[in-house]
C-alpha positions as CSV (number, residue, x, y, z in Angstrom):
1,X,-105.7,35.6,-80.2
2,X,-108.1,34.6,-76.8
3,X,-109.7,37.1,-74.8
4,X,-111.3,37.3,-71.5
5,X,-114.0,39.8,-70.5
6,X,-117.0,39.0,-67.5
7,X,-116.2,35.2,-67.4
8,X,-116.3,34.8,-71.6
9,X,-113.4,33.6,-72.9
10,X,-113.8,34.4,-76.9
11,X,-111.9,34.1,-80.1
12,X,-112.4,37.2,-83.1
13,X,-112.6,36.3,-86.5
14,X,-113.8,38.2,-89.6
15,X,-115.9,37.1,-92.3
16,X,-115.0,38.3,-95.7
17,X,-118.0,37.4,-97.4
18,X,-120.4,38.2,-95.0
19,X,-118.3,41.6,-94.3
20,X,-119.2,41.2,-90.2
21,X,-116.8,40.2,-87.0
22,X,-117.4,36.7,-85.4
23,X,-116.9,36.4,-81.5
24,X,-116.4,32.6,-80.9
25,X,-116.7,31.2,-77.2
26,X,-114.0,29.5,-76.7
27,X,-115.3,26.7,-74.7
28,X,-118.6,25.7,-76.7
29,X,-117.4,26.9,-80.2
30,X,-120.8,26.0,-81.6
31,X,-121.8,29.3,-80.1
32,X,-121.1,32.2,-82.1
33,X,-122.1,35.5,-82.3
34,X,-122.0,38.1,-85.3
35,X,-121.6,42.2,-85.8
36,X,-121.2,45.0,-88.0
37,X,-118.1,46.2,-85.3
38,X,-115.9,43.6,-82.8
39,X,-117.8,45.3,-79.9
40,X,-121.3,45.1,-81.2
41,X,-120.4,40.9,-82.2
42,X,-118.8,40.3,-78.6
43,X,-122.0,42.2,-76.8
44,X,-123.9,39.6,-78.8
45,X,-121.9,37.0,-77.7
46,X,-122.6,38.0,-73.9
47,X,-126.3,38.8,-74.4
């Protein structure tokens, strides 16, 4: 699922290994952000 928040268009994905939430920008995928919580990995992602 794709969402949109400020201008970031982002994908979530979970790691089960790592046991944290990946926010994915959708147009530059290399670009990835991590968190404990999908909040906390998609204010990384912004920040």
């Amino acid at each position: 699922m794709t969402y949109t928040a400020n201008d970031v268009t982002y994908r979530i994905a979970f790691d089960t290994e790592s046991n944290h939430f990946l926010a994915i920008d959708t147009h530059n995928e290399a670009r990835v952000a991590t968190g404990v919580t999908i909040e906390e990995a998609v204010r990384n992602l912004r920040g």
